[in-house]
C-alpha positions as CSV (number, residue, x, y, z in Angstrom):
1,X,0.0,0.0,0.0
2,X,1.0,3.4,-0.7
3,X,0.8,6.2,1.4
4,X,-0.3,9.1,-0.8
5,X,-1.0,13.1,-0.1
6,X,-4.6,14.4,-1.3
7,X,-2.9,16.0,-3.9
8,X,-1.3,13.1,-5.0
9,X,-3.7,11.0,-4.9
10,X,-6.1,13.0,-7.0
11,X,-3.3,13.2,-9.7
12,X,-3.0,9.6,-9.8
13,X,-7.1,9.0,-10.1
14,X,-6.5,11.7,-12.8
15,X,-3.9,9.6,-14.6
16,X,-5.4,6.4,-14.1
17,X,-9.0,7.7,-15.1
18,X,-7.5,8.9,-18.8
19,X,-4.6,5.7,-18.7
20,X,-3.2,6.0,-22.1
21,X,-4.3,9.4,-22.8
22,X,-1.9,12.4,-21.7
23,X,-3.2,14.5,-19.7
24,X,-1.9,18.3,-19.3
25,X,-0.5,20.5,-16.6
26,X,-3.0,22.7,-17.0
27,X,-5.5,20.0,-16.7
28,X,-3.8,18.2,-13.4
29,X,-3.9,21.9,-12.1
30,X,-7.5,22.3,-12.3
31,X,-8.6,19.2,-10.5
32,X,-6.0,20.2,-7.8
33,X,-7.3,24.2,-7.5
34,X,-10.3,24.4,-9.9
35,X,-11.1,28.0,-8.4
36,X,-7.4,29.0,-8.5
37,X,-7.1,31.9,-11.2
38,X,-3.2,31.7,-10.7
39,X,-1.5,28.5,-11.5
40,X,1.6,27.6,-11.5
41,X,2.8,24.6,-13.2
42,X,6.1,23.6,-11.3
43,X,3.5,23.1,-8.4
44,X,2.6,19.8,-10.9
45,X,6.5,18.9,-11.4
46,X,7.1,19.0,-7.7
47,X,4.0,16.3,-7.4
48,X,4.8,14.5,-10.1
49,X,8.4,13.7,-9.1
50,X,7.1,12.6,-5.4
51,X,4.0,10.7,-6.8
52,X,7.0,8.8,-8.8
53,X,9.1,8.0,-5.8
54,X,6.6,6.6,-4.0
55,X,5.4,4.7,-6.6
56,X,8.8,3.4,-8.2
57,X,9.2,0.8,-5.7
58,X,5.8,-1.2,-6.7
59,X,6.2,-1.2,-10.4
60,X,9.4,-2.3,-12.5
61,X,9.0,0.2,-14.9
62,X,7.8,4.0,-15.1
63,X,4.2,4.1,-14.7
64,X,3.8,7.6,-15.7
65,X,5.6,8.9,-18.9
66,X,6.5,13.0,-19.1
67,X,5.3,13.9,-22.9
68,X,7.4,16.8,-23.6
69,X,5.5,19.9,-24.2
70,X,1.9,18.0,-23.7
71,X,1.9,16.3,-19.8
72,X,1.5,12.9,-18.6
73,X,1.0,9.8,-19.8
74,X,-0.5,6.7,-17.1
75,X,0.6,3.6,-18.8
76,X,0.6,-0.1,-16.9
77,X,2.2,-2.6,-18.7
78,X,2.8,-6.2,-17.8
């Protein structure tokens, strides 16, 4: 089991609600603050990089791919 922030965790149901599609910063930023008229998208990189920490240890491979310019990618393979 993984112990995830409510942040976190809402990113992941994000990723894993759209696996296969990428889904944006922007995008990932409104789910977190969808009344936030300021946004800043490091906030998402900061998340993303301890979402993948904590989830590197239960899978062999990446689970979530960075697509350059576009966001994030939830992929499970076997």
């Amino acid at each position: 089991m993984i112990k995830l922030t409510a942040f976190e965790y809402t990113i992941m149901e994000t990723l894993i609600r759209n696996n296969g599609k990428v889904v944006s910063k922007d995008a990932l930023m409104l789910q977190l603050y969808p009344d936030a008229e300021l946004r800043e998208s490091h906030t998402i990189d900061v998340l993303m990089g301890r979402l993948r920490k904590k989830i590197q240890s239960q899978y062999p491979h990446d689970v979530i791919i960075t697509v350059r310019g576009q966001g994030y990618l939830f992929e499970l393979r076997e």
